[in-house]
mmCIF file as gemmi writes it, N, C-alpha and C atoms, coordinates in Angstrom:
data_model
loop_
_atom_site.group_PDB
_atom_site.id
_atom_site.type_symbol
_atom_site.label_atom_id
_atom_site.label_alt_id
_atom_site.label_comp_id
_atom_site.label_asym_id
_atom_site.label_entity_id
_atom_site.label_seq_id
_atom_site.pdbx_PDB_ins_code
_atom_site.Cartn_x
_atom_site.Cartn_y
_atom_site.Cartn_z
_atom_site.occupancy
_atom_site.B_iso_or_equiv
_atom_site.pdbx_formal_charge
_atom_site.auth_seq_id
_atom_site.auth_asym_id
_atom_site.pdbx_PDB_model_num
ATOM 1 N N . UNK Axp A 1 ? 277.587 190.178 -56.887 1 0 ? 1 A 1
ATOM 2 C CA . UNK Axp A 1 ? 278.63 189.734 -56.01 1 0 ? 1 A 1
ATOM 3 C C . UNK Axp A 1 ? 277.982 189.44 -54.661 1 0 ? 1 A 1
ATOM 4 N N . UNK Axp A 2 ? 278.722 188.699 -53.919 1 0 ? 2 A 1
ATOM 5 C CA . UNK Axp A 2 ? 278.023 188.396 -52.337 1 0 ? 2 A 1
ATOM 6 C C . UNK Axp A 2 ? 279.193 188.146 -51.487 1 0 ? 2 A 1
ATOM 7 N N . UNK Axp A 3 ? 278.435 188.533 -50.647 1 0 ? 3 A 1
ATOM 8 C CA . UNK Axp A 3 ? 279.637 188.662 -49.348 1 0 ? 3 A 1
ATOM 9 C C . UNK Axp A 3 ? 278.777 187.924 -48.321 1 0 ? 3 A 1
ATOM 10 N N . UNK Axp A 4 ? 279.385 186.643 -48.043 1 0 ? 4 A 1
ATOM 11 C CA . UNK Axp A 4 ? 278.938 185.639 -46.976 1 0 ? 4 A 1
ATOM 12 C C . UNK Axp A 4 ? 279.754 185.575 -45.893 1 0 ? 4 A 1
ATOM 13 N N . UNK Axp A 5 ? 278.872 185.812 -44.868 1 0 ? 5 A 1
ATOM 14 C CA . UNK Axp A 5 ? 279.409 185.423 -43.196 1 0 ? 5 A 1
ATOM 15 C C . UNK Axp A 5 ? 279.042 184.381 -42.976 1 0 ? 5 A 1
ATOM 16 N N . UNK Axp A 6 ? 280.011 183.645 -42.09 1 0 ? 6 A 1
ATOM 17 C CA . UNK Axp A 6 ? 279.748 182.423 -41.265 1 0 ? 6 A 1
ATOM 18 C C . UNK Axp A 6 ? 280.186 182.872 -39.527 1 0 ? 6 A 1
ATOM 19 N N . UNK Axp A 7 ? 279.246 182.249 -38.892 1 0 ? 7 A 1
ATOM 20 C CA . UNK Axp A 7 ? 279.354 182.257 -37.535 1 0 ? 7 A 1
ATOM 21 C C . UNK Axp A 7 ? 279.124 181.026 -36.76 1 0 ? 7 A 1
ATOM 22 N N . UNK Axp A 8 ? 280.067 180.561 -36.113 1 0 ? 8 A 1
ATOM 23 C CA . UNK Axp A 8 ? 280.614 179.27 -35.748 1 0 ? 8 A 1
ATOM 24 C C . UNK Axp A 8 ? 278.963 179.497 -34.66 1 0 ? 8 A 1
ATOM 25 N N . UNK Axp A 9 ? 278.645 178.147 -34.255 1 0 ? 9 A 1
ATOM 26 C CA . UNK Axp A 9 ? 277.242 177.315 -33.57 1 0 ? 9 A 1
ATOM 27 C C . UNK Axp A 9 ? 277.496 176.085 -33.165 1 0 ? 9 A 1
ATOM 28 N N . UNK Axp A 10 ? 279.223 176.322 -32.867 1 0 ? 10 A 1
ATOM 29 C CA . UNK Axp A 10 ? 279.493 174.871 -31.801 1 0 ? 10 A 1
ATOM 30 C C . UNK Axp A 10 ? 281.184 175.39 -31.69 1 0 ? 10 A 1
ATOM 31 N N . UNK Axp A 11 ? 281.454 174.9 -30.789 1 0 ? 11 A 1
ATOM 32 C CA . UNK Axp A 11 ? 282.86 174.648 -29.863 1 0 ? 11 A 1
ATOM 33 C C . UNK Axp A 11 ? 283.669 174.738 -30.838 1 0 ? 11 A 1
ATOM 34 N N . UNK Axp A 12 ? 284.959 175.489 -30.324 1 0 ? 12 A 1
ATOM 35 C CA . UNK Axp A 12 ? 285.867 175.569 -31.556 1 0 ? 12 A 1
ATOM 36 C C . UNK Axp A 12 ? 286.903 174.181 -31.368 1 0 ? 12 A 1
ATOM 37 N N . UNK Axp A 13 ? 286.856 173.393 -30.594 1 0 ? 13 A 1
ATOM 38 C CA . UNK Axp A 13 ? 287.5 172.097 -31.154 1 0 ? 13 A 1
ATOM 39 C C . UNK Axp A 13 ? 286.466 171.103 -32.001 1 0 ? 13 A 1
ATOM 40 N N . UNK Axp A 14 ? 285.06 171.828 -32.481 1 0 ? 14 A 1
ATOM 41 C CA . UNK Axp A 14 ? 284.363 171.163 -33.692 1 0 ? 14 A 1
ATOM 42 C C . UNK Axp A 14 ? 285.098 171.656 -34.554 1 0 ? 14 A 1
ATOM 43 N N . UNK Axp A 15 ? 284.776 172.99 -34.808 1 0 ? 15 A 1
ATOM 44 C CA . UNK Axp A 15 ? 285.329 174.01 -35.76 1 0 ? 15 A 1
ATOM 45 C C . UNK Axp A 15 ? 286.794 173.472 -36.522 1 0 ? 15 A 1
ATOM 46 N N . UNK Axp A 16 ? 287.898 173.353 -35.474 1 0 ? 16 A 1
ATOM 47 C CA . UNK Axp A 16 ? 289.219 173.033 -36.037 1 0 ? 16 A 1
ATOM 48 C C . UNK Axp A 16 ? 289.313 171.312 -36.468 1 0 ? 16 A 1
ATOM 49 N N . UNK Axp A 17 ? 288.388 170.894 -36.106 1 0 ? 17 A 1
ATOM 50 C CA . UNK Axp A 17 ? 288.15 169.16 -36.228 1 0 ? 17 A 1
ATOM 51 C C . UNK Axp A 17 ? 287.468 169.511 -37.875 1 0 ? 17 A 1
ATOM 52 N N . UNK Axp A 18 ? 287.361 170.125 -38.465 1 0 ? 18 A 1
ATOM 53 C CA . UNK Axp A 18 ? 286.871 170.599 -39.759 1 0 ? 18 A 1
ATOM 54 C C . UNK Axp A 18 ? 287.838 171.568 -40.555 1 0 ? 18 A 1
ATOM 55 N N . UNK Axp A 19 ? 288.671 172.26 -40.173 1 0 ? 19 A 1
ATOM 56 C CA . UNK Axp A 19 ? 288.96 173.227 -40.677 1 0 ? 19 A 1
ATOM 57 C C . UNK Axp A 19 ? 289.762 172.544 -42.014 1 0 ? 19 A 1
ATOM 58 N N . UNK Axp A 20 ? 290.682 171.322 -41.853 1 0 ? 20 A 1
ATOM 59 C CA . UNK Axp A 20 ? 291.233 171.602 -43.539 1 0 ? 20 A 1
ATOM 60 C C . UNK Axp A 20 ? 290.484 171.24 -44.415 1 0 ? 20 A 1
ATOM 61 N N . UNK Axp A 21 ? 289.363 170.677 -44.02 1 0 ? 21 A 1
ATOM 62 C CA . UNK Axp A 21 ? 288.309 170.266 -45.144 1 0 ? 21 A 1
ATOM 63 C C . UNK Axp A 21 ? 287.783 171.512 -45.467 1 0 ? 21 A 1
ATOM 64 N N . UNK Axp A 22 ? 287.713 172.522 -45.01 1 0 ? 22 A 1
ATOM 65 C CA . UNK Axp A 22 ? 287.036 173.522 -45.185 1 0 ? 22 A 1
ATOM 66 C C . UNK Axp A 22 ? 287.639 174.147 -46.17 1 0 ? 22 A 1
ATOM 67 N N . UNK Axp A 23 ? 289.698 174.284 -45.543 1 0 ? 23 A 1
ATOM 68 C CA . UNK Axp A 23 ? 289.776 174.998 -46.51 1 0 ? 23 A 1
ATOM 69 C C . UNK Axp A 23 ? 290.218 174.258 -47.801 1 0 ? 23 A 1
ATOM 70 N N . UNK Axp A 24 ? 290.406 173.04 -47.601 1 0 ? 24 A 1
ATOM 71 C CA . UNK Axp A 24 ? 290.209 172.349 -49.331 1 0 ? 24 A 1
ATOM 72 C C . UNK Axp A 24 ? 289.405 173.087 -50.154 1 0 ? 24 A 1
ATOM 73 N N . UNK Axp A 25 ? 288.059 173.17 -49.189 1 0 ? 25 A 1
ATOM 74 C CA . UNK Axp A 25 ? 286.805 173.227 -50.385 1 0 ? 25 A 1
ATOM 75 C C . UNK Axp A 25 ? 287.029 174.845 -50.672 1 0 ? 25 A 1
ATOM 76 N N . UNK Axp A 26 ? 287.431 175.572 -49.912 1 0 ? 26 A 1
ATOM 77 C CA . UNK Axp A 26 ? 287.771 176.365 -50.362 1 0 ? 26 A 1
ATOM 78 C C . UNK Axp A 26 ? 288.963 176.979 -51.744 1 0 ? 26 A 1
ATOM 79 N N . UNK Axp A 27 ? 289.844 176.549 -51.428 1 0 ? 27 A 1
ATOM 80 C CA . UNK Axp A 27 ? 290.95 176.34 -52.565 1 0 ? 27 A 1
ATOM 81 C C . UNK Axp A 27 ? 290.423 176.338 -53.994 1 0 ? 27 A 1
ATOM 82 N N . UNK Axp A 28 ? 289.268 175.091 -53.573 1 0 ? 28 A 1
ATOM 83 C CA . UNK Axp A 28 ? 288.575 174.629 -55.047 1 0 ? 28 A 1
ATOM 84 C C . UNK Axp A 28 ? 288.034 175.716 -55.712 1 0 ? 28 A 1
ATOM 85 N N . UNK Axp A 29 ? 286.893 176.265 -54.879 1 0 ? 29 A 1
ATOM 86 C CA . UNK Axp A 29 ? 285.909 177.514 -55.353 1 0 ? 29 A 1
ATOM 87 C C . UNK Axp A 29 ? 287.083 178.85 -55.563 1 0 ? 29 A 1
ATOM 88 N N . UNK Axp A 30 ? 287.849 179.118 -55.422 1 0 ? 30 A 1
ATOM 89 C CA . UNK Axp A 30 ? 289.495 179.236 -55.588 1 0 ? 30 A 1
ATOM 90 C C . UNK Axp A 30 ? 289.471 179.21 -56.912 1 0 ? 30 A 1
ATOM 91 N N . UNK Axp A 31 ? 290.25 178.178 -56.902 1 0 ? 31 A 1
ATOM 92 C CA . UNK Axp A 31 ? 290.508 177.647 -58.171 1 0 ? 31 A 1
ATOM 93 C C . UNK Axp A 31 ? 289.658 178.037 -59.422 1 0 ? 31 A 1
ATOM 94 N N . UNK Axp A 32 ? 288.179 177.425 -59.039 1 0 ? 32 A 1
ATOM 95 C CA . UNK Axp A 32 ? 287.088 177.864 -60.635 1 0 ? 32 A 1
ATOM 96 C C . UNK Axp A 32 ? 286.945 178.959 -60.195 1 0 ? 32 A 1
ATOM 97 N N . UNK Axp A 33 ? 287.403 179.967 -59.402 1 0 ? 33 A 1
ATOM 98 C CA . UNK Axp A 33 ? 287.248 181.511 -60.069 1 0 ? 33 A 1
ATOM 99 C C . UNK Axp A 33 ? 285.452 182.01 -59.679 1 0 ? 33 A 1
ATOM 100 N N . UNK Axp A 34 ? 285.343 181.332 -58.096 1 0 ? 34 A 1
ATOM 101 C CA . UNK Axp A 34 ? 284.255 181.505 -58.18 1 0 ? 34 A 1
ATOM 102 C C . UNK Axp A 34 ? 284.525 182.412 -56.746 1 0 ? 34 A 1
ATOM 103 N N . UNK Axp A 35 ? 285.124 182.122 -55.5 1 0 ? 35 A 1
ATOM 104 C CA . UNK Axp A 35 ? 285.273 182.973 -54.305 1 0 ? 35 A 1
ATOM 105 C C . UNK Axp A 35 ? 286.9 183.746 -54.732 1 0 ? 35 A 1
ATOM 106 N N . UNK Axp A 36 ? 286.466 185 -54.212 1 0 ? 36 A 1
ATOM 107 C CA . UNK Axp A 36 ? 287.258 186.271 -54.661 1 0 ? 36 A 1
ATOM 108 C C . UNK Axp A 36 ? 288.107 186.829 -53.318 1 0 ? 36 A 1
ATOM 109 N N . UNK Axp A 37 ? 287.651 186.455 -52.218 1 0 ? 37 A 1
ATOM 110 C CA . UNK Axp A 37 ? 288.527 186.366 -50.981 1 0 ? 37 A 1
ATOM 111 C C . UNK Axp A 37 ? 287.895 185.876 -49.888 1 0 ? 37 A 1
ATOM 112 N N . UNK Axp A 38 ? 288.762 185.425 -48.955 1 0 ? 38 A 1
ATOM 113 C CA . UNK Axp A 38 ? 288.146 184.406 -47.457 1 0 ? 38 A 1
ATOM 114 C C . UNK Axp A 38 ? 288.966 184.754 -46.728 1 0 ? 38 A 1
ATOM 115 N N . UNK Axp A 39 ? 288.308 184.439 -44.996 1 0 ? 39 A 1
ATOM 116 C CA . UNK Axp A 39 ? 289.503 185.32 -44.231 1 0 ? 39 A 1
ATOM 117 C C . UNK Axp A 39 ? 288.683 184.52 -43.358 1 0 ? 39 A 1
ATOM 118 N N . UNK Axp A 40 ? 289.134 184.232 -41.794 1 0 ? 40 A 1
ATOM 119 C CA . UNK Axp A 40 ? 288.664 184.554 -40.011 1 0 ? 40 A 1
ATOM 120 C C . UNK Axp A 40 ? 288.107 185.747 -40.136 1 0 ? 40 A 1
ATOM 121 N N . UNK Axp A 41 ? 287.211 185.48 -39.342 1 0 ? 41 A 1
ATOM 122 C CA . UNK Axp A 41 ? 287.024 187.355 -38.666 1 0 ? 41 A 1
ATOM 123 C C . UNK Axp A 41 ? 287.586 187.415 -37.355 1 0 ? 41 A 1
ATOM 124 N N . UNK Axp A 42 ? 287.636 188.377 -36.727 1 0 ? 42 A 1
ATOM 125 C CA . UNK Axp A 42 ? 288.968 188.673 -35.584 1 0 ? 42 A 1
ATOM 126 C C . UNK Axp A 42 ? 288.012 189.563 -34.554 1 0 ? 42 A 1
ATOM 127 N N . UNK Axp A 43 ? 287.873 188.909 -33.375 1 0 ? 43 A 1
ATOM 128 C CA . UNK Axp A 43 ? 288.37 187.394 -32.797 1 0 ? 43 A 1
ATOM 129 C C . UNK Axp A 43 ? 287.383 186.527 -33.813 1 0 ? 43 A 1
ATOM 130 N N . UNK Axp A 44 ? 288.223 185.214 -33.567 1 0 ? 44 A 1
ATOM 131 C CA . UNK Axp A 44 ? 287.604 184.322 -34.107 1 0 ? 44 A 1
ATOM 132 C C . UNK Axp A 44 ? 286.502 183.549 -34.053 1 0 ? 44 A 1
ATOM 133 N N . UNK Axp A 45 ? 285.722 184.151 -34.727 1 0 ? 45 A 1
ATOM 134 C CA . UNK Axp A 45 ? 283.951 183.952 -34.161 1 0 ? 45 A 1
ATOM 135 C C . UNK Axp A 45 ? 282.974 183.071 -35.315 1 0 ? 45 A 1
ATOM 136 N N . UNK Axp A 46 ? 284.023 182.999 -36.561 1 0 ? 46 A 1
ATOM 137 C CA . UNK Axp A 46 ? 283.686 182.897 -37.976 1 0 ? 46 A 1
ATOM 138 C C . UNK Axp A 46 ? 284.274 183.367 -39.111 1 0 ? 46 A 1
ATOM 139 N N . UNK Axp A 47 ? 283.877 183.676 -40.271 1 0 ? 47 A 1
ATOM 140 C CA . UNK Axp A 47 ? 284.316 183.494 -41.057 1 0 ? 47 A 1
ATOM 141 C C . UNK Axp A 47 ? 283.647 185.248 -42.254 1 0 ? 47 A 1
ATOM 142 N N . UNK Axp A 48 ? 284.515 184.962 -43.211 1 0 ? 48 A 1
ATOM 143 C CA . UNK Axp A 48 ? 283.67 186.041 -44.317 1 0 ? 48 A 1
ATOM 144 C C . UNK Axp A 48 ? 284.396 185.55 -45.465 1 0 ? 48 A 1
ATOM 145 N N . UNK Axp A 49 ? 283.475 185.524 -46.895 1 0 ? 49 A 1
ATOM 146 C CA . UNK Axp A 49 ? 283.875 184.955 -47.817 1 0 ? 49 A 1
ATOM 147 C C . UNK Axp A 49 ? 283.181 186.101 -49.124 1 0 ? 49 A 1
ATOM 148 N N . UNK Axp A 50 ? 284.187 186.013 -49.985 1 0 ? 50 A 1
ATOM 149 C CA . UNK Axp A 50 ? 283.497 187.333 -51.106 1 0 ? 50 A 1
ATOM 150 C C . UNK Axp A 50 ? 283.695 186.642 -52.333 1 0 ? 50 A 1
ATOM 151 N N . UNK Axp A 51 ? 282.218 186.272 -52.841 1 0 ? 51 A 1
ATOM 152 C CA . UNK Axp A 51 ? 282.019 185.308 -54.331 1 0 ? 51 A 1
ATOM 153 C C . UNK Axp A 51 ? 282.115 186.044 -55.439 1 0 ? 51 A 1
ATOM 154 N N . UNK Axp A 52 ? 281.945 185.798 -56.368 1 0 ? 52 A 1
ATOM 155 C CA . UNK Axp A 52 ? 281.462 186.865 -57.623 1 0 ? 52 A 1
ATOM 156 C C . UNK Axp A 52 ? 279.984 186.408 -57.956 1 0 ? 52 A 1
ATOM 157 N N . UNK Axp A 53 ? 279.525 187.136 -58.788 1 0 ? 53 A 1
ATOM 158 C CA . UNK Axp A 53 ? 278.099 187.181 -59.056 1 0 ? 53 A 1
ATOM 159 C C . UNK Axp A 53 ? 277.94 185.9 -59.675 1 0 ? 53 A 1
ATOM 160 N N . UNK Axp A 54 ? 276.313 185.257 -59.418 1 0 ? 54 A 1
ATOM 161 C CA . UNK Axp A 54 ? 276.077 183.924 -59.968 1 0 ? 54 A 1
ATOM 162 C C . UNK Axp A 54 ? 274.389 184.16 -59.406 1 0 ? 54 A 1
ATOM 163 N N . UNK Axp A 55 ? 273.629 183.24 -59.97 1 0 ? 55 A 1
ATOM 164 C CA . UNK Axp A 55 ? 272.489 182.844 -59.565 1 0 ? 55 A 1
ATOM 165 C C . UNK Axp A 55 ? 272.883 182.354 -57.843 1 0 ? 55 A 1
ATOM 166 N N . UNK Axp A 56 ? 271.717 183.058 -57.271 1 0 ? 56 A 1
ATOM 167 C CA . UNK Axp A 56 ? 271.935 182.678 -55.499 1 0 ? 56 A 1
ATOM 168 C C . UNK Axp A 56 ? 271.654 181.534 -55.239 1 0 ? 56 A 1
ATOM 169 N N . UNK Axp A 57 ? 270.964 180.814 -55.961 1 0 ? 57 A 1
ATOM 170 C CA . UNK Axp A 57 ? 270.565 178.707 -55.851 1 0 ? 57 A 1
ATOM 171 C C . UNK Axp A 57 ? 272.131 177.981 -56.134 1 0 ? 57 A 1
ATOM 172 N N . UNK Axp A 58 ? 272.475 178.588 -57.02 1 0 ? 58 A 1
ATOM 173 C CA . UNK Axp A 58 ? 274.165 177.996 -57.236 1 0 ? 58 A 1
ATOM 174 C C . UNK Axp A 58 ? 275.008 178.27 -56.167 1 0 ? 58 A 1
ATOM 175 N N . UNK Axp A 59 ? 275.054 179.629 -56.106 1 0 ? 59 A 1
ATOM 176 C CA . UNK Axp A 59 ? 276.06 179.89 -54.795 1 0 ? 59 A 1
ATOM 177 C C . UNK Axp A 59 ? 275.515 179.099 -53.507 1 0 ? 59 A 1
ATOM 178 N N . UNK Axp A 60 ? 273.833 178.773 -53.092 1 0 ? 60 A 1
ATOM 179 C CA . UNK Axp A 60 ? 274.05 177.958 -51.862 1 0 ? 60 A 1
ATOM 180 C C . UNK Axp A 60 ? 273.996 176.868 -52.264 1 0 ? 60 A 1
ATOM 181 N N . UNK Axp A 61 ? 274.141 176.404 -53.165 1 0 ? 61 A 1
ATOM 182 C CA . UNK Axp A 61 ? 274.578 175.119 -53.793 1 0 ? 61 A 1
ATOM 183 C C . UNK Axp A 61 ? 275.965 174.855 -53.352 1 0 ? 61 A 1
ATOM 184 N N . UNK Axp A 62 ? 276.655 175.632 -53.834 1 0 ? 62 A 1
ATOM 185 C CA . UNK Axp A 62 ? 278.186 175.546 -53.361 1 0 ? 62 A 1
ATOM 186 C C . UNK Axp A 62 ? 278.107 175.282 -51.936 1 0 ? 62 A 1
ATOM 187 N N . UNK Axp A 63 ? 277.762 176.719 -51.214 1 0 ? 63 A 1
ATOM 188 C CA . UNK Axp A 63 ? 277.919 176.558 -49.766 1 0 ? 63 A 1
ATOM 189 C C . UNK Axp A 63 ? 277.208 175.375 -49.079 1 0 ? 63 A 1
ATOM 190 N N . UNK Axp A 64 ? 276.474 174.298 -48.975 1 0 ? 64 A 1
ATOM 191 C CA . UNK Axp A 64 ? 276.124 173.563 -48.864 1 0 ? 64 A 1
ATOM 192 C C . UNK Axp A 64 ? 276.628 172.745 -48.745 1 0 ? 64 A 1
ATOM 193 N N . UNK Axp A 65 ? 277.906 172.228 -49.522 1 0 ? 65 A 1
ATOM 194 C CA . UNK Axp A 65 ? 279.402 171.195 -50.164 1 0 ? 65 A 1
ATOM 195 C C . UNK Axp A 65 ? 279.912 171.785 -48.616 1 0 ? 65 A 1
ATOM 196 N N . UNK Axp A 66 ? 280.028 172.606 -48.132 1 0 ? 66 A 1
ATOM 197 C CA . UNK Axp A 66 ? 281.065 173.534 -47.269 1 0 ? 66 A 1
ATOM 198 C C . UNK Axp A 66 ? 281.192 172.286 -45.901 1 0 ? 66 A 1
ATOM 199 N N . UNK Axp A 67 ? 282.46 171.826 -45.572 1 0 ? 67 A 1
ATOM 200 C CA . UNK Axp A 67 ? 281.995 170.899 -44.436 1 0 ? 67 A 1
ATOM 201 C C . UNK Axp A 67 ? 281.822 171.731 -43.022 1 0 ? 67 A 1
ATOM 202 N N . UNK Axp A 68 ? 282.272 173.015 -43.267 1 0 ? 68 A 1
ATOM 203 C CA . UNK Axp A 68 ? 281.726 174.12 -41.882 1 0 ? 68 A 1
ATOM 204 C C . UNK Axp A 68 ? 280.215 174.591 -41.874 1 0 ? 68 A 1
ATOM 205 N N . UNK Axp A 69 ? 279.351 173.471 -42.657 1 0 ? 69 A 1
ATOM 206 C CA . UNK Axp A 69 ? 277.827 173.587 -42.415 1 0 ? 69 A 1
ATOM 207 C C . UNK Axp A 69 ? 277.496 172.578 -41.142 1 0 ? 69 A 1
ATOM 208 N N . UNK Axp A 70 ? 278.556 171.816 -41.06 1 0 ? 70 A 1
ATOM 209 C CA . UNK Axp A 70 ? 277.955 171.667 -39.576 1 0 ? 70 A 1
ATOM 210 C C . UNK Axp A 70 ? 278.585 171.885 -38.298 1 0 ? 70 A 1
ATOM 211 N N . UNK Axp A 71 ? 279.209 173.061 -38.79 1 0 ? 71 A 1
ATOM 212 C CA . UNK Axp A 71 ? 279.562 174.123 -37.138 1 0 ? 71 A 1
ATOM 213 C C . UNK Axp A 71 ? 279.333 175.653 -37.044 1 0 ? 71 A 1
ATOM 214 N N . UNK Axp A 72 ? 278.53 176.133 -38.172 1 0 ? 72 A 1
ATOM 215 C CA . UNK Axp A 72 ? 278.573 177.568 -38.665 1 0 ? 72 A 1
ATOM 216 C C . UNK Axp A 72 ? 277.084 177.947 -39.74 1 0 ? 72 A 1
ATOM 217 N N . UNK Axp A 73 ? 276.442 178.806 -39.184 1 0 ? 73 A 1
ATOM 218 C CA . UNK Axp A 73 ? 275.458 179.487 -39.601 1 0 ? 73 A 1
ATOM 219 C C . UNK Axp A 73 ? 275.713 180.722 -41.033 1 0 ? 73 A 1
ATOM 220 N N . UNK Axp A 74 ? 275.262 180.868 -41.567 1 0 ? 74 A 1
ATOM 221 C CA . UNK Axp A 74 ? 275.678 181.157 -42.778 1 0 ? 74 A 1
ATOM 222 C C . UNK Axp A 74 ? 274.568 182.618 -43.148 1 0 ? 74 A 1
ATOM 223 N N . UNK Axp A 75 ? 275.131 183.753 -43.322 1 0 ? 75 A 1
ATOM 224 C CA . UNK Axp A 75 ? 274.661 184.945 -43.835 1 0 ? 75 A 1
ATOM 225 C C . UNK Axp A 75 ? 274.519 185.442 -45.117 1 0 ? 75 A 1
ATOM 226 N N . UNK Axp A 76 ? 274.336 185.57 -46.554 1 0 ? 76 A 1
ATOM 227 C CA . UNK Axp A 76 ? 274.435 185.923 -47.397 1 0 ? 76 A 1
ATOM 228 C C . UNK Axp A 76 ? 274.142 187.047 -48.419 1 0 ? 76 A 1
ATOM 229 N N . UNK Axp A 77 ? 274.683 188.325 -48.236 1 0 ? 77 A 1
ATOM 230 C CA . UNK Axp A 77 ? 274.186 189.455 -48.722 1 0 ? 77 A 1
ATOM 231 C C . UNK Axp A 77 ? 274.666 189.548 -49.987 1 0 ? 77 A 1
ATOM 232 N N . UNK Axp A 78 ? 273.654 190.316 -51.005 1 0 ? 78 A 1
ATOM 233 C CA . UNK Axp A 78 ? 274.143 190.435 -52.383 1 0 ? 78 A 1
ATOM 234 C C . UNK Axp A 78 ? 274.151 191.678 -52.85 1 0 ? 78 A 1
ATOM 235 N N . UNK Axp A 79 ? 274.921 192.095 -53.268 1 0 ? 79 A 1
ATOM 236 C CA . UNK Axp A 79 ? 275.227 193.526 -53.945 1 0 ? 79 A 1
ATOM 237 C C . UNK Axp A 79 ? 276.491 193.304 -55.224 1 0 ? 79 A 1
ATOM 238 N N . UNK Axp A 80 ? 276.458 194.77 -55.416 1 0 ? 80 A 1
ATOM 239 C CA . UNK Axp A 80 ? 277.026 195.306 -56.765 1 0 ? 80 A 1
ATOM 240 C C . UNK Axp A 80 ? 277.9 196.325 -56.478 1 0 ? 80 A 1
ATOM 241 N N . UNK Axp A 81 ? 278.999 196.421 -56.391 1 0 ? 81 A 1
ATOM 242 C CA . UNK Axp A 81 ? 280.195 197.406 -56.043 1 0 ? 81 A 1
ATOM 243 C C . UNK Axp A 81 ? 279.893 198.046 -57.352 1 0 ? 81 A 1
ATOM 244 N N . UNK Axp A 82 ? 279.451 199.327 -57.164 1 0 ? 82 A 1
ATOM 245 C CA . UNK Axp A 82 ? 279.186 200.63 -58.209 1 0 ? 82 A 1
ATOM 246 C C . UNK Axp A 82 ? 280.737 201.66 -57.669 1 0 ? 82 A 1
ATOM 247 N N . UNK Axp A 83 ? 281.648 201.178 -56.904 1 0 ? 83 A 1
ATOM 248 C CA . UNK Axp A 83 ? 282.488 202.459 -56.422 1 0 ? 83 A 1
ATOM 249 C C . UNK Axp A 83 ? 283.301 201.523 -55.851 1 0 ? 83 A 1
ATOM 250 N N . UNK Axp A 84 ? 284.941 201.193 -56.045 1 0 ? 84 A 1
ATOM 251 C CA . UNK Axp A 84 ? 286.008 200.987 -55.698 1 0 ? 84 A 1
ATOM 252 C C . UNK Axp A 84 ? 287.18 202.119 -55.284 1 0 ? 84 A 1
ATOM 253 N N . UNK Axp A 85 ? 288.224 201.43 -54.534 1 0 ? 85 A 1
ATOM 254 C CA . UNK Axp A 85 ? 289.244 202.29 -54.799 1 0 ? 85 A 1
ATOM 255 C C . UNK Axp A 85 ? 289.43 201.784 -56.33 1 0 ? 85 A 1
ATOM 256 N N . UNK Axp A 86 ? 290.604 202.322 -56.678 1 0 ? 86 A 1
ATOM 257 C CA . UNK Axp A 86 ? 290.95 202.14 -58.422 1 0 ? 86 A 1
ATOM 258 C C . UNK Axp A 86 ? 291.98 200.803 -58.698 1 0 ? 86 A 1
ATOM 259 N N . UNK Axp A 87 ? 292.329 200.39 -57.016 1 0 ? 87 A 1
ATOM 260 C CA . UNK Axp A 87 ? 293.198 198.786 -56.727 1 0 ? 87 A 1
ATOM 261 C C . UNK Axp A 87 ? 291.758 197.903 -56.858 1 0 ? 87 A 1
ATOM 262 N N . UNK Axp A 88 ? 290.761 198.227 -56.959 1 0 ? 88 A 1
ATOM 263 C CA . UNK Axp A 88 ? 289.691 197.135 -56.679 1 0 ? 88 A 1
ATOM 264 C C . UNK Axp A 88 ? 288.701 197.086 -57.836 1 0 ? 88 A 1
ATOM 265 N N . UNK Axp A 89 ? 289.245 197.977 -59.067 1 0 ? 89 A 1
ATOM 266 C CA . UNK Axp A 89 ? 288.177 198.099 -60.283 1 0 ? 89 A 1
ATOM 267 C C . UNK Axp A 89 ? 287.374 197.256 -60.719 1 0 ? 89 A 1
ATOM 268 N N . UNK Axp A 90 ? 288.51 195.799 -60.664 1 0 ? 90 A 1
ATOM 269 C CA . UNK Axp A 90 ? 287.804 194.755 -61.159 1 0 ? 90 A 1
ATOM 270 C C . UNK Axp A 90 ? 286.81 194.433 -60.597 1 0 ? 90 A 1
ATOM 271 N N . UNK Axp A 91 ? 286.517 195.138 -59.65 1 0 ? 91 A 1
ATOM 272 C CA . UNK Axp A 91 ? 285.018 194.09 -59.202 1 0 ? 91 A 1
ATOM 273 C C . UNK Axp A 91 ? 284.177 194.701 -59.339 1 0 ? 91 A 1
ATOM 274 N N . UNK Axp A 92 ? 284.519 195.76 -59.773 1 0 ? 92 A 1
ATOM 275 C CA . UNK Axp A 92 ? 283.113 196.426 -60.716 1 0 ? 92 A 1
ATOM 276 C C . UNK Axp A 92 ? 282.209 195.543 -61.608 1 0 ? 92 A 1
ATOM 277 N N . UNK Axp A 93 ? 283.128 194.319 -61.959 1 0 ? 93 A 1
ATOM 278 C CA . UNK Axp A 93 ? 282.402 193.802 -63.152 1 0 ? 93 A 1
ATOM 279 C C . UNK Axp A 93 ? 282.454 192.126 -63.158 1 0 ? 93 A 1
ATOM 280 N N . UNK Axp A 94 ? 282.383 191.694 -61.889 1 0 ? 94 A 1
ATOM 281 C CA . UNK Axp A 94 ? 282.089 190.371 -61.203 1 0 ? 94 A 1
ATOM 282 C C . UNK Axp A 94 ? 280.799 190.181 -61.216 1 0 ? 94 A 1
């Protein structure tokens, strides 16, 4: 599983001059069951996005498509949830 930050690297009237494309592309990766939740971070500085497990060339494959690659720097940590609450089991096995 991976949990990606984005941190905006230009003016937030770039940022919102992008945003429904963003979240189109989001919706999509949505849709195929590939990002597992997305949010702002607060204040609004960027972003956090939680994938399920995949080869890491695919996932920045995806992120790459992202049209907030050209206002936002991109973090990508990978791990394995070994311990949920018992509302979050399923991702034991993402």
């Amino acid at each position: 599983m991976f949990l990606i930050t984005l941190r905006y690297n230009q003016p937030m009237p770039q940022v919102t001059a992008l945003q429904e494309d963003h979240i189109n592309w989001l919706k999509n990766y949505f849709a195929e069951g590939i990002f597992i939740a997305a949010s702002r971070k607060i204040p609004r500085t960027g972003g956090v996005i939680l994938a399920r497990s995949m080869a890491r060339d695919e996932l920045e494959r995806i992120l790459a498509e992202d049209p907030f690659t050209a206002v936002a720097d991109y973090d990508i940590t990978e791990f394995m949830p070994t311990m949920t609450d018992e509302r979050l089991g399923a991702l034991v096995t993402l």
